[in-house]
N, C-alpha and C positions, 0 to 999 in steps of 0.2 A: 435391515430395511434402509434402504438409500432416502437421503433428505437431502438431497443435492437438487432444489428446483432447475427446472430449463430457464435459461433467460430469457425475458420478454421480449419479441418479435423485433422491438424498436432496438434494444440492445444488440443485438443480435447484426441484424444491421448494419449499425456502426462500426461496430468490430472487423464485421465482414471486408468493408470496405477499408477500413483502415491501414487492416492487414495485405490488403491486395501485394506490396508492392516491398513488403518488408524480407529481407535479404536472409535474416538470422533468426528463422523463428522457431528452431532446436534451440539455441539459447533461447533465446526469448521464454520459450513456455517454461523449462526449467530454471533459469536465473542462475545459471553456469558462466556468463559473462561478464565480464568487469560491469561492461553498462549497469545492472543492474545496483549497483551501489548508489542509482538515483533512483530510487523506486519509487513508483507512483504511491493511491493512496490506498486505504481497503473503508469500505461504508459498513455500519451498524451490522447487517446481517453476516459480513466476513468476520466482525472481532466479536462476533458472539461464537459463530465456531472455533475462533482461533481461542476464546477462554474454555471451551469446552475442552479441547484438545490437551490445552494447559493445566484443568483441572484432570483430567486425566494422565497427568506424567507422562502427556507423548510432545513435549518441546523439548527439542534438544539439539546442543551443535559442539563441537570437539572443543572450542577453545574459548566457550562462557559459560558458565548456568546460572540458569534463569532464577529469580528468587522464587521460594516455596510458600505458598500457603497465602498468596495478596487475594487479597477482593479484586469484585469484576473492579470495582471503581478503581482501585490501588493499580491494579493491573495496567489498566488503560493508561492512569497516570503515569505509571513507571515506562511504558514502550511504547507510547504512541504522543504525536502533538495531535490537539483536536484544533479541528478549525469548522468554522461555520463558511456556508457559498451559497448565498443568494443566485437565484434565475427566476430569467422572465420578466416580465414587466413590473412594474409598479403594482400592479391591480388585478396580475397573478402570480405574483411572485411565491417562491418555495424555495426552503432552503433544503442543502444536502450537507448533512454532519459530513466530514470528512478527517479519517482515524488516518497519520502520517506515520508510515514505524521510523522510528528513533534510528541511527546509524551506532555502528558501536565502533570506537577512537583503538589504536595499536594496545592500549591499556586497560582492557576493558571498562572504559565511561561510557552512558549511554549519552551522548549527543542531540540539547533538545533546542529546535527552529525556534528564536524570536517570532511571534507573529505578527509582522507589521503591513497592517493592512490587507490588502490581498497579493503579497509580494512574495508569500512562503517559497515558493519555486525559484527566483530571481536568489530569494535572502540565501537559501541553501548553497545553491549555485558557486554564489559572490563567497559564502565562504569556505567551500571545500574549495573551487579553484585557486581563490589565492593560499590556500592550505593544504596541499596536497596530500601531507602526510598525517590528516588528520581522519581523513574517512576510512575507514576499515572494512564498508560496506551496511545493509541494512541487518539489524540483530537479530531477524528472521532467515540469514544465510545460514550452512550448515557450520562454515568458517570463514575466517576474513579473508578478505581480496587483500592480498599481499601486494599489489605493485599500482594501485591507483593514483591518478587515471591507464597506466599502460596496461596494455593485455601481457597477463602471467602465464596464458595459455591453458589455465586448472580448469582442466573439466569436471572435474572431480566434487569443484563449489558446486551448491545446488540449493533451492529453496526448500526448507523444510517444510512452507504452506502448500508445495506445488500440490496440486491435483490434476491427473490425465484427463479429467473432464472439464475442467478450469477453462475452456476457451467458449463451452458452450451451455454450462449447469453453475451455480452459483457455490462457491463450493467456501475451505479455507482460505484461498488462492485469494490477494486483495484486489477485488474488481479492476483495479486503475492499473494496476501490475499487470492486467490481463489485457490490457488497451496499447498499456506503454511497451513498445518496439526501435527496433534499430534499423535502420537503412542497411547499414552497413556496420562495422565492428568500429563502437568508439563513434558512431555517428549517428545520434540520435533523432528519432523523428518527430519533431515538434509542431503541434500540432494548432493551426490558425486560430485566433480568439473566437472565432463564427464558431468552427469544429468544438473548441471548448465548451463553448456555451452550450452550444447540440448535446453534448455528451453530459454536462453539468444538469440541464434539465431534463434527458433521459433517465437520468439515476432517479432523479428528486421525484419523477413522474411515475416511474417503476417502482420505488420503494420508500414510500412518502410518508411522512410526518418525520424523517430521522432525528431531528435534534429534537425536538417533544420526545418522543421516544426513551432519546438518550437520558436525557434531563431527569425525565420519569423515573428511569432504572436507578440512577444514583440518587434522589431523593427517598426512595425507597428503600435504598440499602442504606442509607444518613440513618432514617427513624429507624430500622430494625435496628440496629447500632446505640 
């Protein structure tokens, strides 16, 4: 039985239009392209399939493995940075958890973002570019981007969340991954604060209470514990 919902109209949408103009979206949907070692984010409903997948022995990629046997909580903590995003005004505002997967270093270390403030993208950024040999790509790739930032040419890399429905059903695929595109090869399309906020209160709006939610699930597995 498929449990892959359709996204919400408003989601749907955006996307649509996002994509209009994006040059590489064969890379893009599978995450075969260097770009890809800045990956966007995945919300609640993607890292509950991605534990399920995990709790099933189907995560894997040629040149890491994964640890065996973590809690959802442990989980999250080991391969994702969490961060909270307010939207909307003061007096409706909603936040969107936001699950960041970890990059993994030439030596297999998982690579976890400072949170400072709302600058996660900025901080990343500032330090893979002045470090170039330090990103190896996101540890959801099947293997590491060997020449980052330059194109190695491997088509061969591939998301192991990818899903062939991932542009239009809610799937493993991390929602933000599914948004984030390239112009061009190495030229990424970055998207106006207006657009972010759009896209930041479509999520919170689509799939609401996330970080209650969250909070919830790990308190719950605290006391069974």
């Amino acid at each position: 039985m498929d449990d892959s919902p359709r996204y919400p109209k408003r989601i749907l949408r955006i996307l649509s239009k996002w994509h209009v103009d994006a040059v590489t979206p064969d890379d893009c949907a599978a995450c075969s392209s260097s770009c890809c070692s800045h990956g966007g984010f995945a919300i609640l409903e993607n890292v509950l399939k991605i534990f399920d997948l995990y709790q099933e022995g189907k995560l894997g990629r040629e040149d890491y493995e994964f640890q065996i046997g973590l809690s959802f909580r442990d989980f999250v903590e080991t391969y994702f940075d969490v961060l909270w995003y307010p939207t909307g005004r003061w007096f409706r505002s909603k936040h969107v958890a936001a699950f960041f997967m970890k990059s993994l270093s030439s030596d297999n270390h998982l690579i976890s973002i400072p949170a400072v403030g709302n600058s996660y993208h900025r901080t990343r950024s500032k330090l893979f570019n002045e470090n170039p040999w330090l990103n190896k790509g996101c540890v959801f790739l099947n293997k590491k981007v060997g020449e980052w930032p330059f194109d190695d040419r491997d088509s061969s890399r591939q998301c192991i969340l990818h899903d062939a429905k991932a542009m239009t059903h809610l799937t493993q695929k991390p929602i933000d991954c599914v948004f984030f595109v390239c112009t061009r090869p190495h030229e990424l399309k970055i998207p106006t604060k207006r657009i972010s906020a759009r896209w930041f209160r479509a999520l919170a709006v689509s799939y609401p209470d996330s970080v209650q939610r969250f909070r919830s699930m790990v308190e719950e597995e605290k006391e069974a514990n």
